[in-house]
N, C-alpha and C positions, 0 to 999 in steps of 0.2 A: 833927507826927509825928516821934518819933523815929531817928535812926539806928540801923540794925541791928546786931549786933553784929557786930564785923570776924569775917571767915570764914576757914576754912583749906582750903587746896584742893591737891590733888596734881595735878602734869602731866605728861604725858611732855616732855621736853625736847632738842632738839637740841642742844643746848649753843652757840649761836650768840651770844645775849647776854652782854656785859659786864659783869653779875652774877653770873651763874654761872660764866663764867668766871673772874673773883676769885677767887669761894671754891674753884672746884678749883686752882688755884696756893694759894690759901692751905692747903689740906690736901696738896698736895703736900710744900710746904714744911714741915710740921707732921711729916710722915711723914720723912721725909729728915731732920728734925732733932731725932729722938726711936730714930731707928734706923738704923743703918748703909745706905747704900746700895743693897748686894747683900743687904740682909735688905728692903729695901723693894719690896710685890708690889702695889700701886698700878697701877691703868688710867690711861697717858694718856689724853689728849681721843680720838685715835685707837681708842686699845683700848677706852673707854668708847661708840664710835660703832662697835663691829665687830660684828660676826653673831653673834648667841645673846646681846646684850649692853642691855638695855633702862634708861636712864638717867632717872630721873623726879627734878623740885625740889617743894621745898613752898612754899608761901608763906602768908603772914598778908598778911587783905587785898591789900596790892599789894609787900611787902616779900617781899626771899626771904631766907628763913628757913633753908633746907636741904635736904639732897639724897641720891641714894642709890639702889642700880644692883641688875639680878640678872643674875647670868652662868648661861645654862643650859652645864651641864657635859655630860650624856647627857640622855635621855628623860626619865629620873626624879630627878637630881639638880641643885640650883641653887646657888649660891654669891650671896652677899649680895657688894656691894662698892661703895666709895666714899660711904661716909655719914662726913656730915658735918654738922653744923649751923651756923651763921654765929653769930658771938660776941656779938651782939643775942637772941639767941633760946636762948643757954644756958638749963640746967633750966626750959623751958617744953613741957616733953612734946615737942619739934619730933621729936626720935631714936622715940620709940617711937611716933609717928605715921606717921614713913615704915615704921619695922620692920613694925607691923601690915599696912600696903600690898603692903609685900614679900610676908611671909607669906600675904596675900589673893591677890595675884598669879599664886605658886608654885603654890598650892593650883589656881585657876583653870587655870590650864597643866596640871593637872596631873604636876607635881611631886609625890615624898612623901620629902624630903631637901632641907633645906638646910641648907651648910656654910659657913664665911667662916674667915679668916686675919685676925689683926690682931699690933697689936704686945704686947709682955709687958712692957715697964717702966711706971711710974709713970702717966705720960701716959695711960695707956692704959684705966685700972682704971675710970673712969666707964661707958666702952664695953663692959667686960669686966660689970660688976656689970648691966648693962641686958640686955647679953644673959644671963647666969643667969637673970636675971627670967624673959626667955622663954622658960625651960626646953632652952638653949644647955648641953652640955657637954664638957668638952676630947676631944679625940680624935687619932689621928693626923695627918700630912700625909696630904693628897689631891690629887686633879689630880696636877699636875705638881709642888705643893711635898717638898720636903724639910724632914726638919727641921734647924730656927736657933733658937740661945738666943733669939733677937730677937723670934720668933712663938707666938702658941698658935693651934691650932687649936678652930673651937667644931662642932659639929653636930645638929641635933635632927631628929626626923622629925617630919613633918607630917601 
């Protein structure tokens, strides 16, 4: 009998493990060295483990693969945050496997708004060109942001 095909599976996550934890220092570091500091609006491990703040990884089979949060903002608004994918799992759908989750999520919550912050240089435009995909468009700061040359805002309804 053959082996089944390696699976992919979303889970909430504590952030406890030594994988996950890598790669949020690695996208830490990625954020911080792509963007000024005080333009950087990245959840620590704290901020990513606070109330209204639900953190899930993906994995293939038994590797993690990537990762990726939703901040409910109000009743009806949510914020995307901390996606990341691990550098083994580049353009393998890993980003638009957790986006869809997110977006399944919001919807289930009932949410009818999600909005995210990312960065505006170079670095950035894979992230930027995925969310167009999903029908993501610029818009003002929200929350608590301000605007920075450093950021675009994206937001689409749900």
């Amino acid at each position: 009998m053959a082996d089944a095909a390696p699976a992919w599976r979303i889970v909430e996550d504590d952030l406890s493990g030594a994988a996950i934890r890598a790669l949020l220092e690695q996208h830490f570091a990625g954020m911080l060295a792509n963007s000024p500091a005080d333009s950087c609006h990245f959840l620590d491990f704290d901020g990513l483990r606070g109330d209204g703040v639900t953190f899930w990884s993906i994995h293939h089979d038994r590797e993690l693969a990537g990762c990726g949060a939703l901040k409910r903002l109000d009743a009806s608004h949510g914020e995307i945050k901390s996606m990341r994918t691990a550098d083994a799992f580049l353009r393998q759908g890993v980003a638009a496997r957790m986006l869809d989750h997110i977006i399944a999520e919001a919807r289930a919550r009932g949410l009818d708004r999600l909005s995210l912050e990312t960065g505006s240089g170079a670095a950035f435009e894979p992230a930027l060109a995925l969310y167009a995909r999903y029908g993501f468009a610029d818009c003002d700061p929200f929350a608590d942001y301000r605007p920075d040359p450093f950021s675009r805002f994206l937001t689409r309804a749900l």
